[in-house]
N, C-alpha and C positions, 0 to 999 in steps of 0.2 A: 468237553470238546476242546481239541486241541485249537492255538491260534492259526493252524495250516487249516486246521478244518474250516475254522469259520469260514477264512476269507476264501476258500475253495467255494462253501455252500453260498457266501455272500454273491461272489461270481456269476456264479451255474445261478443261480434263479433269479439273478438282474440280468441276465442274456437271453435265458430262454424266453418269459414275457416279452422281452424288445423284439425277439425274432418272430413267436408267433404275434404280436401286435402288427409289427411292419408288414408280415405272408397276409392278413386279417386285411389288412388294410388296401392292398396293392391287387387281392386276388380278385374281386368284384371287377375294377376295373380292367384286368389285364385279359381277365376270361371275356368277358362283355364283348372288347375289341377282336379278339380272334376268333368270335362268334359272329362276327359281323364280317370279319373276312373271312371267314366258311362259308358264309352261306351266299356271298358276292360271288367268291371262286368255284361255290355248286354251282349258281346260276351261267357263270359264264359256260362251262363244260357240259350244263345240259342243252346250249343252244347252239353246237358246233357238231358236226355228222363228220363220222370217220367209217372208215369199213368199207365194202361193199353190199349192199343192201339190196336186193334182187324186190321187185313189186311186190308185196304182200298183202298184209291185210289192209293197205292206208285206203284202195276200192274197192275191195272186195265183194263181188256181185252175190247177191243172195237167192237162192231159187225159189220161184213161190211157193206156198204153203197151198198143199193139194185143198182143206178148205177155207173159204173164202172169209176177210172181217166179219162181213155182216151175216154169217152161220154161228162164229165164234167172236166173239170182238171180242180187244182185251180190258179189260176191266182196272182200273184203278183206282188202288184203295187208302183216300186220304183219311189219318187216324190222328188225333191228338196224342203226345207222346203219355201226357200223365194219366190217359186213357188206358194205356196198354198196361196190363197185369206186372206188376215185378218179382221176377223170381228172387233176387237178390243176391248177394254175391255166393260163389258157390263157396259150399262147405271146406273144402281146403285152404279156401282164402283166412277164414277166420282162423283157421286151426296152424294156420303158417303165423298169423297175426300175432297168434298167443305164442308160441315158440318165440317168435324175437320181444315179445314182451318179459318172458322169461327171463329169457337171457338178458334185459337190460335190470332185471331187478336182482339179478346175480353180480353184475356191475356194481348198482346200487349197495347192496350187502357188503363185497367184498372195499369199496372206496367209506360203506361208515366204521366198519370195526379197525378199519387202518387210522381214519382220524382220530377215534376213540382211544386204541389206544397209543399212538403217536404222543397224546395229551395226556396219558393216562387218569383217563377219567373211567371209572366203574361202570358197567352195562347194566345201566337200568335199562326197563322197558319204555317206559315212554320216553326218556332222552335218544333210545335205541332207534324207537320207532319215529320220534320226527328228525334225525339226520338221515335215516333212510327214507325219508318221503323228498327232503332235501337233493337228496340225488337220485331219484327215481325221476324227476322230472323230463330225462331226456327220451323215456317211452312215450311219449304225447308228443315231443318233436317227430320222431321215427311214426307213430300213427300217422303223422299229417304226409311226411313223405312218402307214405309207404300209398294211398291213398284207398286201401284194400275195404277200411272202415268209413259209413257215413259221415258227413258233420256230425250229424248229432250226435250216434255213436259217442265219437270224438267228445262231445260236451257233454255228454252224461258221463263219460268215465273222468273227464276232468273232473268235473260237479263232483264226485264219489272222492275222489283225492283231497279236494278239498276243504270238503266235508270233513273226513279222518283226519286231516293237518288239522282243524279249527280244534276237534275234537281234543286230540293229544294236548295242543298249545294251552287249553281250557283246561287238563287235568296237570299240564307243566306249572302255569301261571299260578295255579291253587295251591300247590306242593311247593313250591318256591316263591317265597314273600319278594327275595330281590333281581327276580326274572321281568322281563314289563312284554307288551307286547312290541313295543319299538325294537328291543330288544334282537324278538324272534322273526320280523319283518328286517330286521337287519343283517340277520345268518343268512338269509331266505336270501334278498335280494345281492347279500355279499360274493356269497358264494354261484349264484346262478346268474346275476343277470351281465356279466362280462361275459361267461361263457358263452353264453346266448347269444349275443349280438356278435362272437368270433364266429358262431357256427351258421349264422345268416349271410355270412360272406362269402359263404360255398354251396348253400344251401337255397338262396337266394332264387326264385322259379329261373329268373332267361338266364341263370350262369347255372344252374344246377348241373347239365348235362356234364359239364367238364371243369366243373368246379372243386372237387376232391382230386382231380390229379392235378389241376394249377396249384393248389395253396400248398398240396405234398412237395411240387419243385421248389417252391419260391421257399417252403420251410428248409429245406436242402442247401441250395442257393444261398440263401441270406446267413444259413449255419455256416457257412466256408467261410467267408471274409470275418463274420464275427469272432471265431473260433481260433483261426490263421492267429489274426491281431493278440486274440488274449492268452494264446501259448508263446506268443516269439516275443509280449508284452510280458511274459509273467516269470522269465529269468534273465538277466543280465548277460550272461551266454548270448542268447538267443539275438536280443537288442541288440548287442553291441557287432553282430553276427551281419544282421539283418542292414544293419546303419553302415559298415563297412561295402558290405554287397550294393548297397545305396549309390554311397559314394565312388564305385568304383565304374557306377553306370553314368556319372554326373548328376544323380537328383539329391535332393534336399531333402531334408525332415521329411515336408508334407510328401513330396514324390516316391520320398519312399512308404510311407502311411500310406499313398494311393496305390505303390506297386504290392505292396503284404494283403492288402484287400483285395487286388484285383485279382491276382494269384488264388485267394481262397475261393474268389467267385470260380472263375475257370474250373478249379477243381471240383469243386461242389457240382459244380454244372454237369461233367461228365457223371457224377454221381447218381443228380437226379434224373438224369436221363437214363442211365442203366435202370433203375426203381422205374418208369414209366415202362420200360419193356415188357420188364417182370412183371408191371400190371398188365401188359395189355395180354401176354403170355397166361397169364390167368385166365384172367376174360374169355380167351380164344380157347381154354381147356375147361370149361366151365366150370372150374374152381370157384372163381366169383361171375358176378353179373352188375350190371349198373344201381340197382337197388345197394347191393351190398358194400360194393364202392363209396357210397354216400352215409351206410349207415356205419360201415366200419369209422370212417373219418372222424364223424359225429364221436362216437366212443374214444376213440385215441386219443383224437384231440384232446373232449376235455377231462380222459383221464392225467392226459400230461398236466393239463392248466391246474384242474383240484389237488396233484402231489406238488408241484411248485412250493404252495403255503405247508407242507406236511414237512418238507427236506430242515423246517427250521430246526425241527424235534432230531434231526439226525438225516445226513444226506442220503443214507438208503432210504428211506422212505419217498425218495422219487421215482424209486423203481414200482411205488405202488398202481400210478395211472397204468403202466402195463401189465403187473398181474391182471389188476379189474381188467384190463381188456383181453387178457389171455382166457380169463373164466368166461366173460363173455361169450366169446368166441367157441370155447369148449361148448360152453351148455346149449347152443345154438346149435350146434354141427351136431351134437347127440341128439339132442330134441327132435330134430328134421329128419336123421333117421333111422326113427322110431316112429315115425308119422306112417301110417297108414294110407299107400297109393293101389290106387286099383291100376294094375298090370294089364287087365286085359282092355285097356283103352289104348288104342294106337296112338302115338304122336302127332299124326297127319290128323286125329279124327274132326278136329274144330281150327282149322284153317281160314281167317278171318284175313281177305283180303278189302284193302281201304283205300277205298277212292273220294277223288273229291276235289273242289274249285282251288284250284293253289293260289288263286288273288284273295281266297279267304285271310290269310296271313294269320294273325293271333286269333281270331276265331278257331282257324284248324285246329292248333295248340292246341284251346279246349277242350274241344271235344275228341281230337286225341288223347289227353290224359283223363275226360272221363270214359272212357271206352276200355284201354287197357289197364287201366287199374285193376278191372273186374277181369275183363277178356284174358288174361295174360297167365291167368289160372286154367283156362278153358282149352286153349293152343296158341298158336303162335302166330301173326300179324304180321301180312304181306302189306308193301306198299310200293310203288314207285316215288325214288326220290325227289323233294319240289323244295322252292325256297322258301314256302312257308313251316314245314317240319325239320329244316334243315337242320337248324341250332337245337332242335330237342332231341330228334332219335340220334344222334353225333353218338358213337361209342369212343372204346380205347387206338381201337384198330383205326378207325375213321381218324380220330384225332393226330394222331401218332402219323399217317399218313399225309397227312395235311398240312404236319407242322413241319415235313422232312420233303415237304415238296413233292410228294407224289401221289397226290391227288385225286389225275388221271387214271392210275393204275384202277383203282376201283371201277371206273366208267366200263358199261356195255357198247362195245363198238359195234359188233356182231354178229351173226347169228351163233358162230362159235362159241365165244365168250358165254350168250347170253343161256346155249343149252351147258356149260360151265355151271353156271348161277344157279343156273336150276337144279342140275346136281350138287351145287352144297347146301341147298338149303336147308336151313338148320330149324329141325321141326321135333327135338328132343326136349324135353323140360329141364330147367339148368335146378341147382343141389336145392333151394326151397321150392323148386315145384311149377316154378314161373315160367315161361315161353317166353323166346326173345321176337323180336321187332325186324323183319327181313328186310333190309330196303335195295331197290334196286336203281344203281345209280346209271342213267339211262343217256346217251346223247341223243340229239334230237330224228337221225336216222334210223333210232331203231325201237323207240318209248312204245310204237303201236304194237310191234310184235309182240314186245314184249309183256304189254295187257293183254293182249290175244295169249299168252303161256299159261299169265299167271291167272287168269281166269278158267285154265281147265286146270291149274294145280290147286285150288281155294274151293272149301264146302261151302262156305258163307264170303255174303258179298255185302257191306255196306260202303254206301255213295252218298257222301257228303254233300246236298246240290243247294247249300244257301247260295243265295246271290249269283243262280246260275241264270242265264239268261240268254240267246239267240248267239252272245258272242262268244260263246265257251264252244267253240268248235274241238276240244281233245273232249271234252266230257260229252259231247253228242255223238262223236265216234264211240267211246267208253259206252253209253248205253245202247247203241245197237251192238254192240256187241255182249251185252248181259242178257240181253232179249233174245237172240240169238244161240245162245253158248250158255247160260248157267237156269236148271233150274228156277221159276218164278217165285217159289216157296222159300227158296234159299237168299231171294232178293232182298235189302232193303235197304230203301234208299231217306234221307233227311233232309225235311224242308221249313224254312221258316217263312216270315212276313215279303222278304229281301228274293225268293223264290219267285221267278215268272212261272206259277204256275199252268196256265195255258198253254204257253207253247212246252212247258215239261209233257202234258199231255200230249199234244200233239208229236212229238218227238217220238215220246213210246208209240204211240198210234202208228207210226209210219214204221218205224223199225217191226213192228208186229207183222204190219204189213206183206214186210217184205219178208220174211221167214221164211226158213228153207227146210225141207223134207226129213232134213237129218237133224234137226232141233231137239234136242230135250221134250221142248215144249209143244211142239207138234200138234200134239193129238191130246191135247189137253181140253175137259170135255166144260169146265168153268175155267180159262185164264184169269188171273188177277196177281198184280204186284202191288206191292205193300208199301205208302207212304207214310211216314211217320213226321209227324208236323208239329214243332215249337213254339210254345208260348213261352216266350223267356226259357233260361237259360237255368232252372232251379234242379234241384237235385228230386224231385220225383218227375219232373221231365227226364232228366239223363237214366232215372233208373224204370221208365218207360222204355227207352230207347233198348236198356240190353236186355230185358224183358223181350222186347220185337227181335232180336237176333240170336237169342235161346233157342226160342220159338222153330227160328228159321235152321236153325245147326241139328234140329233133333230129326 
């Protein structure tokens, strides 16, 4: 290797570490902060009324129910959730699961026969097979984001990994007298655990949502001024170029150090903001989806970080983090389709609209992401926008609008707008199979009609009702109008300790009451709606829960 080379490869891989270190470092915090001013600037826009909004459903008189409570009364039926039967996640979920597992162990493969031979070191098998389990590791990260597979799940196949590491290490350490285990605890944690802790900073639960297009800009970003500096630093041309144009504006050394950087930033800037289009232009073509957003990241990234140490051998070899990511990407896109989809199920057929107390705040969270993990293989997830799911369902298009100040534009002002909404609702499966998250971002003039829509556009209804209580007058309106308007069978609503149950009763009791002739439910010769009820917050509770909304979908 030539002296141009070295200090070329010397360069390149003392810059790229400081850029992804600095994006690594800055994107927690920077994402965090305009999470919190999202979901401040939802809140303000859902409490302001614009339009004209003719009286609708906000009193709408109900006609009575030709019979009477006490012939039919309705019936409610409180069930413990880890009571209810679990179907389990449905079959495509697993069979998507294995496809991106696939493809991360094609990553795997293609990043150890690169270091192997970068080193030229001979392919034995078991050297073979513990650099591949070395970078196989990021299919366990992707399980836990992906959320498709149980915990346990999850630790039996870790435990299985493990297992085969110990295994190999045991047949390495025997065949080699001057291997130790500190040794191979030292590869292990060398090579993974930076990575790691770069990929929890976008990864991270409350920045996840828009954590892979923060740390993309700020990788962009941070690339211009670095970049800028080390080409107009790396010929005497350039400097002396540069130091002139300085001087001619009145700055000094440093003033012009800080104009060569700021320059690079500006540029860079307009860069990454064309890259955030093109994402969100994806997004919107269902090319990608938010899952895949997150897991492409995960890969890229730390394909760049593992060729970093490979460019010593020879600076092509940092072209290698992007093959592995190219093959990746290949064997995933082929895999998914080659998956076997039954065609004759409609897109509309599992329409899971989601209601619920929005002073729940981080509770909602939860049981929002235990819900669609599974649900999201099934159809597609209505809701009304609130400040408690704010900062999670946030997409490309949300973001992107938010950060360009128009905000507003998404909000339903009208009845206009809101029969708009309704015709794009997007109820097609995006490329692995998954249904996206519909949110309706509502001003305060018109949230009721627009429950009143999306309750005759939804087969399934669950309603979030912890910590509901006398003072939740939108979710008392919400349930007269489920009683009303959808199907009992199709109901189900979730209650824990934090539940005023009594007047929940009561509440349905009245709304029954009042029932009108043209009810679904009408003439129904047993009424009964379905409670499902929480003890803690464990995972055969939650897979109670979609157990009870299977049920209710079929």
């Amino acid at each position: 290797m030539t002296a141009s080379a070295n200090n070329l490869t010397t360069a390149f891989t003392g810059m790229l570490p400081f850029i992804i270190l600095v994006a690594a470092t800055v994107t927690p915090l920077l994402a965090y902060l305009l999470l919190r001013l999202y979901r401040r600037s939802v809140l303000r826009a859902m409490s302001r009324s614009s339009g004209n909004i003719p009286e609708c459903v906000t009193e709408r008189p109900l006609t009575a129910h030709t019979a009477t409570p006490a012939t039919q009364p309705l019936h409610v039926s409180f069930r413990t959730a880890g009571a209810v039967p679990d179907a389990g996640p449905p079959p495509i979920a697993r069979r998507v699961t294995a496809v991106y597992a696939l493809a991360g162990g094609v990553f795997a493969l293609v990043m150890t026969v690169a270091t192997l031979a970068s080193a030229g070191f001979e392919f034995y098998p078991v050297r073979l097979g513990l650099v591949f389990l070395v970078y196989l590791w990021p299919v366990f990260l992707i399980l836990y984001l992906d959320g498709s597979t149980t915990g346990r799940s999850q630790l039996l196949l870790f435990g299985i990994y493990l297992c085969v590491m110990v295994a190999l290490s045991a047949v390495a350490l025997a065949r080699s007298p001057d291997l130790t285990i500190a040794q191979l605890a030292t590869l292990w944690l060398t090579m993974n655990a930076p990575a790691a802790v770069i990929t929890l900073a976008f990864t991270w639960q409350p920045v996840r949502a828009i954590g892979p297009l923060v740390i993309l800009f700020l990788l962009v970003f941070i690339s211009g001024a670095v970049l800028l500096l080390a080409v107009v630093g790396a010929h005497d041309d350039s400097l002396r170029l540069a130091a002139n144009a300085g001087a001619a504006l009145g700055l000094g050394a440093g003033g012009t150090y800080a104009g060569i950087a700021l320059s690079g930033l500006l540029l860079a800037a307009f860069i990454g903001w064309w890259l955030l289009i093109r994402v969100r232009r994806a997004y919107t073509a269902k090319r990608i989806n938010d899952k895949s957003i997150a897991v492409d990241a995960v890969y890229l990234l730390l394909g760049t970080i593992h060729s970093i140490s490979l460019a010593f051998e020879g600076l092509a070899w940092i072209a290698t983090g992007l093959l592995a990511f190219a093959a990746y990407e290949a064997t995933l896109r082929f895999g998914l389709r080659l998956h076997p989809v039954d065609t004759d199920n409609t897109p509309t057929s599992s329409r899971l609209l989601l209601l619920r107390v929005f002073a729940l705040g981080k509770r909602s969270q939860q049981l929002f992401h235990a819900v669609t993990r599974s649900w999201r293989y099934r159809g597609p997830i209505q809701l009304i926008a609130g400040p408690d799911l704010a900062t999670t369902t946030i997409d490309p298009q949300e973001f992107l609008e938010f950060v360009s100040g128009r905000l507003d534009s998404l909000f339903i002002g009208d009845e206009p707008s809101l029969a708009r909404a309704l015709e794009q609702l997007d109820n097609a499966p995006d490329f692995d199979y998954r249904y996206r998250v519909n949110e309706f971002f509502c001003h305060e003039n018109i949230w009721r009609l627009a429950l009143s829509r999306l309750v005759e556009n939804s087969d399934v209804v669950l309603m979030d009702l912890r910590a509901f209580s006398p003072d939740n007058a939108g979710c008392i309106f919400e349930l007269n109008e489920l009683v009303a308007r959808v199907p009992l069978a199709r109901v189900v609503l979730a209650t824990d300790e934090t539940t005023d149950r009594a007047f929940l009763e009561r509440t349905l009791t009245q709304a029954w009451q009042q029932l009108g002739e043209d009810s679904p439910n009408a003439n129904l010769e047993r009424p009964d709606i379905q409670v499902v009820c929480f003890e803690g917050f464990s995972e055969p509770q939650l897979r109670g829960l979609m157990g009870a909304l299977q049920v209710a979908s079929v």
